[in-house]
N, C-alpha and C positions, 0 to 999 in steps of 0.2 A: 551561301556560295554554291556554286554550282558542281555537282561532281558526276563523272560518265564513266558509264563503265561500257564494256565491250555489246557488241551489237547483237549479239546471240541471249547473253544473257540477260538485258534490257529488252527482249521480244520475251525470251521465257517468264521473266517476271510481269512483265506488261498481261501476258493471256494468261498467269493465273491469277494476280490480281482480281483482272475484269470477267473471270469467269467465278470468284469467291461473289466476288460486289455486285453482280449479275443474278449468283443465286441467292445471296442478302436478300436485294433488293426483294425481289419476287416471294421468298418466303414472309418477307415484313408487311406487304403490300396482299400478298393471302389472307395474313392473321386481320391485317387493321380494317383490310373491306369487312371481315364482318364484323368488327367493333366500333369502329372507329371511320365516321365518314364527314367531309367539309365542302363545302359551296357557298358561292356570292352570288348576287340578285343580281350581280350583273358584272362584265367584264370592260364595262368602258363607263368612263365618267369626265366630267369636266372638272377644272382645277377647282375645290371646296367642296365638293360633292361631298357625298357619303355612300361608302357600300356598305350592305350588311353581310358581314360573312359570318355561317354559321359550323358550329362545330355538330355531329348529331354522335352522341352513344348509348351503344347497346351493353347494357353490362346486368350482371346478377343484381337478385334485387341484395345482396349483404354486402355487394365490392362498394370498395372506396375509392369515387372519381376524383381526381383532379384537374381542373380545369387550368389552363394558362391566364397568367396575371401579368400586368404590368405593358409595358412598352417590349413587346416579342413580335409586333407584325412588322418591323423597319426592313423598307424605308415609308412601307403608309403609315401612320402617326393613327393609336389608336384612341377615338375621341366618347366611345361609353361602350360598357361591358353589362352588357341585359342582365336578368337574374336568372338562373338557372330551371330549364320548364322541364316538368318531368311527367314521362306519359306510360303507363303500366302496361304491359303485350307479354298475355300469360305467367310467366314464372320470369319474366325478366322486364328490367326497365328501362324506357327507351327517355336517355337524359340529352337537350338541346339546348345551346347556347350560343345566344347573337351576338357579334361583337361590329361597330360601327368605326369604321373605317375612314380615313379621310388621306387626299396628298393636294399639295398648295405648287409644287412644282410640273409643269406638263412632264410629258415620260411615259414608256414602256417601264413597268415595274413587275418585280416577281415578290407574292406574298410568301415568307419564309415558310417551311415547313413546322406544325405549331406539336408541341411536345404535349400528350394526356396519361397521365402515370394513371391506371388501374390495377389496383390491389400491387403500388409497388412497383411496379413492370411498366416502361415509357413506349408509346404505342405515336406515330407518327401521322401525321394527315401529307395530303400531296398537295404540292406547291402551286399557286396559282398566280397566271400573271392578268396582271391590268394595264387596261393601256386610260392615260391625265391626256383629254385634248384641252389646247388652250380654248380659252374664249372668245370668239372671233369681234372684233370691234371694226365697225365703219367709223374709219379716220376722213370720210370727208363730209360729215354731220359733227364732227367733235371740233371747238375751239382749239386753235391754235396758239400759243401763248414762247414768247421770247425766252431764250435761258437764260437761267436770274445769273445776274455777276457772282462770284468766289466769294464767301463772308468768311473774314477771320473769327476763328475762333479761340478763345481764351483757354489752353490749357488749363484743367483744374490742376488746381498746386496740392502737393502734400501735405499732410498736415506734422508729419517729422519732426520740424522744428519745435513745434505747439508742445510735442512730449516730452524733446528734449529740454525744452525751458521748464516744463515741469518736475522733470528731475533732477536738473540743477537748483530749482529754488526750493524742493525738498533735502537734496545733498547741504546746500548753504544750512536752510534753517537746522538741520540734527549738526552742522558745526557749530554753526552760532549757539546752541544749547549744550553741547562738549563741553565750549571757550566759556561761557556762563556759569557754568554750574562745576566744574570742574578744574579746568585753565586758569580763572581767571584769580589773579590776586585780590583777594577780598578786601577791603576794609575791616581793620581789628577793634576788634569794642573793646573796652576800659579794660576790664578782668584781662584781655590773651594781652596789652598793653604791659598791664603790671606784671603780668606774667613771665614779660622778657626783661623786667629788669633786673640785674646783681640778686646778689639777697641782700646786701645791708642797702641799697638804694629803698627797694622794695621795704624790707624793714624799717628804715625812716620815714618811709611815704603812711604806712598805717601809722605808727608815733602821731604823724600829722595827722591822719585823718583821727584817731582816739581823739586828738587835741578838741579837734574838730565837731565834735559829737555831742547831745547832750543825756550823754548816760547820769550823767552826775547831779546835772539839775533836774532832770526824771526821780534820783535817788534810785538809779538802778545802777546800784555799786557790782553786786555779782556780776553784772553785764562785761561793766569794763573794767573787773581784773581779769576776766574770763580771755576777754579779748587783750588786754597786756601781756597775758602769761602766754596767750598763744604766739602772742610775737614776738617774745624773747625764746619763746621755746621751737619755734619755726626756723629762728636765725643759727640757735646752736645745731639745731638737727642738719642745717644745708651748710656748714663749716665748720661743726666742732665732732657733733656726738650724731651721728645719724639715726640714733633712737633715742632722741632728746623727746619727741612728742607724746610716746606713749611708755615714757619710765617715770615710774611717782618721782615725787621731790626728793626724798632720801636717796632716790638710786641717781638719781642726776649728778646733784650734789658730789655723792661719791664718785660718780664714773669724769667728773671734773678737776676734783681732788687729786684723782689717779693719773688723769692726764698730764695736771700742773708736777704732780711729784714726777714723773718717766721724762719731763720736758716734750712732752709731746706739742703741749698747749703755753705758752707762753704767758695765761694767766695770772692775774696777781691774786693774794689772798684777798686782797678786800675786794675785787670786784665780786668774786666767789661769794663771799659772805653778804655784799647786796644781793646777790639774784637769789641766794638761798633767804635769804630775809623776807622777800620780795614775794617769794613761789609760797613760802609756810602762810605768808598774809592772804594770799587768796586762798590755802586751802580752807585757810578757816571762813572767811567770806562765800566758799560755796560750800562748806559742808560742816561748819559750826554756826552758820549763819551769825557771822559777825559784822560789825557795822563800822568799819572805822571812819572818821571824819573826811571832809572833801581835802582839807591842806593835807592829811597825810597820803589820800590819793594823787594827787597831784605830784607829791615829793618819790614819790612810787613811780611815776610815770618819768619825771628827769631823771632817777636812778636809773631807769630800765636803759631810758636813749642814751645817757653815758658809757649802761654795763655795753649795749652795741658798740659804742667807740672805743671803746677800752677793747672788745673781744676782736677788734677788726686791726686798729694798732696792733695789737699782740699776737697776730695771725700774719705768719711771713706773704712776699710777694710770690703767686705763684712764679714755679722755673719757666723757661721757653719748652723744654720740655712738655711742662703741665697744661701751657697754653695750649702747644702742637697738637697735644691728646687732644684735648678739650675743642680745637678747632676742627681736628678730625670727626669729632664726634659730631660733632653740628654738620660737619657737611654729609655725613654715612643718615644722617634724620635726613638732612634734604634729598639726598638719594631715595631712600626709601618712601617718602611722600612722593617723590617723582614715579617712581616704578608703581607705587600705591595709583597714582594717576592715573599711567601707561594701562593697567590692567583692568582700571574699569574703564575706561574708552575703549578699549579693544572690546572687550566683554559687551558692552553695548553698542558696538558697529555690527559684532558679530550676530547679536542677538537681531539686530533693525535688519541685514541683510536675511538672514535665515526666515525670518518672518515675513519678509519680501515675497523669497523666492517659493515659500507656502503658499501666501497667499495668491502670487501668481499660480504655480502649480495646480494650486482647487478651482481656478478659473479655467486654465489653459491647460491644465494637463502636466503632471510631473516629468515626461517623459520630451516633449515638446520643450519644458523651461529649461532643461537639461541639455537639450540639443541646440538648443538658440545660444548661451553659454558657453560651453563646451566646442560647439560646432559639430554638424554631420554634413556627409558630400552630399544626399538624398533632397537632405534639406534645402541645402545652397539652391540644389538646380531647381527643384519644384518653385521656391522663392526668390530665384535670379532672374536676369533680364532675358528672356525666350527669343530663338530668333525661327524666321518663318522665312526657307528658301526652296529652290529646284536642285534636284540633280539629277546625274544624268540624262539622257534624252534616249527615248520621250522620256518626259522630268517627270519626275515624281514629288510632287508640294508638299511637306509635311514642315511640322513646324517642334522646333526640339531646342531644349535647354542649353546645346552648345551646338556651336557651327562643328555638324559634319563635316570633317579631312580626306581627300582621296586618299587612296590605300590601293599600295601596287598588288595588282592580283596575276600572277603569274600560272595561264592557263595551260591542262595537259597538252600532251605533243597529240594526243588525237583529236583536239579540237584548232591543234592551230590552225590559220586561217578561215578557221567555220563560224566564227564566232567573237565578239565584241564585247567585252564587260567591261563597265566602271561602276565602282564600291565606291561609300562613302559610310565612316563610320565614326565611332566616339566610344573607345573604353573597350576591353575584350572579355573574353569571356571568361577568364578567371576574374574581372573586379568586378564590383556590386552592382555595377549596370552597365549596362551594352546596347548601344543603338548601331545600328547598320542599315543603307540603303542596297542593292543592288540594281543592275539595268542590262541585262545581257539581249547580244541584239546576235539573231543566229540567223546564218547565209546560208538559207534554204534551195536547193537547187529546183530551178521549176521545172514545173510538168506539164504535157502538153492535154495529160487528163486531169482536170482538177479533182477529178473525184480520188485520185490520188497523192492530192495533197494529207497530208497527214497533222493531225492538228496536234500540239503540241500535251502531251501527259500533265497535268500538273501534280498527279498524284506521285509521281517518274520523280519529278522535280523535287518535290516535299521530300521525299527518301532519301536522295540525296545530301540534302540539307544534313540530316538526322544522320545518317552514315558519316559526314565529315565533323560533326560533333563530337560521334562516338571516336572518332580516329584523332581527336583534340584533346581524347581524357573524359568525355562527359557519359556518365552515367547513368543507369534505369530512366530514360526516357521514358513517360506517361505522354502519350497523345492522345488527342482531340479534335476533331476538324469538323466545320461549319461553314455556311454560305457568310460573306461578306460584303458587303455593298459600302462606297464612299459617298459622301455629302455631295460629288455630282454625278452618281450614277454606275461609278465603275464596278464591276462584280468579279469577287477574285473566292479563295480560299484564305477563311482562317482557322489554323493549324497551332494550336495552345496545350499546354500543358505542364509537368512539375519535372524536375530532372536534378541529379548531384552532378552541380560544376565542380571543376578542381578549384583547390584553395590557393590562397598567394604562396602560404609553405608547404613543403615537396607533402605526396601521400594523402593531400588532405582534399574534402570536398565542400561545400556546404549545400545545401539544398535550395534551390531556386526556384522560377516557375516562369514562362518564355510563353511568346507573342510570335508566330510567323504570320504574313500578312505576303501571299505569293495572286498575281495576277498576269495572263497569259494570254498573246493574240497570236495571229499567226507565227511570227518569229518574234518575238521580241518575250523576254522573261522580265517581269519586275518584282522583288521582294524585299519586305519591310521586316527585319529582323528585332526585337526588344529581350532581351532578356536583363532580370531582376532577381535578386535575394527574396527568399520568402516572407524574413524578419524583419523587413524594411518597411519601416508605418509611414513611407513618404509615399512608395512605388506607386502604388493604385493610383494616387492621383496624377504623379507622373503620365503613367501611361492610357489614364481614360484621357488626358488631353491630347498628347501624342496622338493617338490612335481618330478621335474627330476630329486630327487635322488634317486627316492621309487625303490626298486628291490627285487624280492620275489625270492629266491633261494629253488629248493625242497629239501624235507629231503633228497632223496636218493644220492642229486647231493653235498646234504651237505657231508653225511658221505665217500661220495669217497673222497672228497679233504682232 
């Protein structure tokens, strides 16, 4: 935005200003003639050529030069960087470096001023301009040829869908292995079969299978009273005496006795006296090693299946009561198999997701798989759909993650009538990003001396800016300013550096770091405002794209298209 102040104090600041940056310039430009000197083999070239422009320094023979690296001659594009040649003169050495120069567009260009740190201390060369002639062609020796018709072309498709099918038929398959392995109702083998029957069902069923068996024609008698005894002593333990399986015969006997006399056990004596009959005969069989005959086995074996019917007659019908408990209790087991379920499925979605989002993490970065997730605004806009338009006039082309909105700018009473602005902007300067265009078009009165045209300050302007910041809340401004050139040619000021925005709640700031981007003709102001959070690992990219999209097109060259 643009801000004015009174006309006395805008001349005093303008002359001391230009009288500081005057004697800058001239004590910098002292120091570097004698260290620090630059020259090209030539100042005109054709579009592909090559200049060689050389850096030359004089420095002690123990200082540490630095030479500039990288892409710092823009807009010539630099295409090799010599090795560094060094030539001894007395007590000092005289260090020279070629750098090969190239531009593919015709134009008047200016090679930026190239930055050489010695011993620490950045020491500047002076700027040089080149003038790209095209290359001239005789069009009436060259083939003439029709223009070719429109060819459609086939949008490449995403491949989107390709990943979603992929993680849907991952999602399916870890369900299908849930439902399988977990979910699914099994088939029960023999034993969890027998397992759910009564006890005297279950108790009959071995009877049968003893029947069944050939312990006997083996003559492996201990086998099967081993296995008798255990099934009369199984049946008492799960309806009579619940430590029928591990009390000797004598404590049985008695603890049956006691039941029948309390009428606990509705018992007869003589069923009593076969199982006690029955249990004395296998002790001796496993631990007198006794052998008795197969019909007395046998008569063993329909005793036992009697004493079960005799013990289950003589055992009342459970109450509705005992049922209800007992139905309760089956369903609090099915409960807890189900919860037993619930918690390793979860336990295992949990574990297959966390190991997911690691594994993406070690690819892509912890901080990125969090923000994809989660969601961040930085993110959205750098991976949203860009849009690429004009504003104002003359327009200013840049190209930004959301459509810049006009924005009423309501100018002082000492510019009205002098002066034209339209804004366009996205987000302000309290939230994490801030794009703003400007176009101020200023009704300069003419002069019939042109040498009294006065051209416009942009340094005036810049201050400005920074003054209406500070008066918004914005903090320790760090500035920075540099020559800037756009991809066709327009040359402005860029004006960068780090500054504490106000936060979204009252008192608070956080630290950013801002882009102005100001370019200036006779009346017309144009500036490209960016400001960003410091802690933002989207920004950078954000704004190097922003920033190669700025192009200033002129009025005149607008109204002919």
């Amino acid at each position: 935005m643009l801000v004015e102040s009174n006309s006395a104090s805008v001349c005093r600041l303008q002359s001391s200003v230009i009288g500081l940056f005057s004697i800058f310039c001239f004590l910098s430009s002292f120091v570097m003639s004698a260290q620090v000197t630059s020259a090209v083999d030539t100042t005109k070239i054709r579009i592909g050529e090559q200049i060689n422009y050389q850096i030359n320094v004089e420095a002690d023979s123990l200082s540490l030069v630095v030479f500039p690296e990288g892409q710092t001659f823009t807009p010539l594009e630099s295409v090799e960087a010599l090795k560094i040649d060094t030539i001894k003169q007395d007590s000092k050495f005289l260090l020279s470096r070629v750098y090969k120069l190239t531009q593919f567009d015709s134009g008047v260009y200016t090679i930026p001023r190239q930055k050489i740190i010695i011993d620490e201390k950045p020491f500047l060369t002076d700027s040089l301009r080149v003038v790209v002639n095209t290359i001239e062609v005789d069009t009436s020796k060259q083939k003439l040829y029709d223009i070719k018709p429109i060819i459609e072309v086939n949008k490449s498709s995403s491949n989107w869908w390709k990943w979603l099918l992929i993680a849907l038929a991952i999602i399916a398959l870890v369900a299908f292995l849930l439902y399988w392995i977990i979910w699914r109702k099994k088939p029960l083998s023999e034993e969890a079969k027998i397992a759910l029957l009564p006890p005297y069902d279950r108790a009959k069923l071995a009877i049968k299978k003893l029947d069944e068996s050939d312990y006997l024609i083996r003559s492996e008698v201990k086998e099967y009273y081993s296995e008798l005894t255990f099934i009369i002593r199984k049946y008492l333990d799960e309806k009579v005496y619940d430590r029928a399986l591990e009390s000797t015969t004598a404590e049985l006997i008695k603890r049956l006795n006691l039941l029948k006399d309390g009428n606990q056990v509705p018992l007869s004596k003589e069923t009593i006296l076969h199982i006690e009959s029955i249990l004395q005969r296998a002790d001796l069989v496993k631990f007198a090693k006794s052998a008795p005959d197969i019909e007395l086995a046998e008569m063993d074996k329909l005793t036992i299946d009697k004493a079960i019917d005799n013990v289950k007659i003589s055992l009342p019908e459970p109450s509705e009561e005992e049922k209800l408990l007992d139905q309760k209790y089956k369903e609090e087991q099915e409960r807890k198999k189900k919860r037993k379920k619930i918690w390793i499925t979860v336990g295992i979605s949990v574990f297959l997701i966390l190991a997911t989002l690691v594994g993406f993490g070690m690819k892509y970065g912890f901080g990125y798989v969090k923000d994809t997730i989660i969601g961040h605004e930085s993110k959205e806009l750098l991976e949203g759909k860009w849009v690429e338009s004009a504003y104002g006039f003359p327009p200013i082309w840049i190209e930004t993650p959301r459509v810049l909105k006009r924005q009423e700018v309501k100018l002082p009473e000492v510019l009205a009538g002098k002066a034209k602005m339209s804004v366009f902007g996205y987000g302000s300067l309290i939230e994490r990003f801030y794009i703003l265009t400007s176009t101020t078009l200023l009704n300069k009165p003419e002069s019939e001396n042109p040498d009294e045209q006065k051209a416009i300050n942009i340094e005036t302007v810049v201050e400005g800016n920074l003054k209406s910041w500070e008066a918004s809340g914005v903090e320790n401004i760090i500035t920075k300013n540099e020559k800037f050139v756009t991809p066709n040619g327009a040359e402005g000021v860029k004006t960068y550096g780090t500054a504490q925005f106000p936060g979204i709640t009252p008192n608070s700031f956080e630290k950013g770091e801002y882009t102005l981007f100001s370019f200036t003709t006779e009346n017309v102001i144009q500036q490209i405002v960016l400001i960003w959070r410091t802690d933002d690992a989207y920004a950078e990219d954000i704004i190097e794209r922003i920033t190669d999209s700025i192009e200033l097109k002129p009025a005149e060259e607008e109204k002919e298209n």
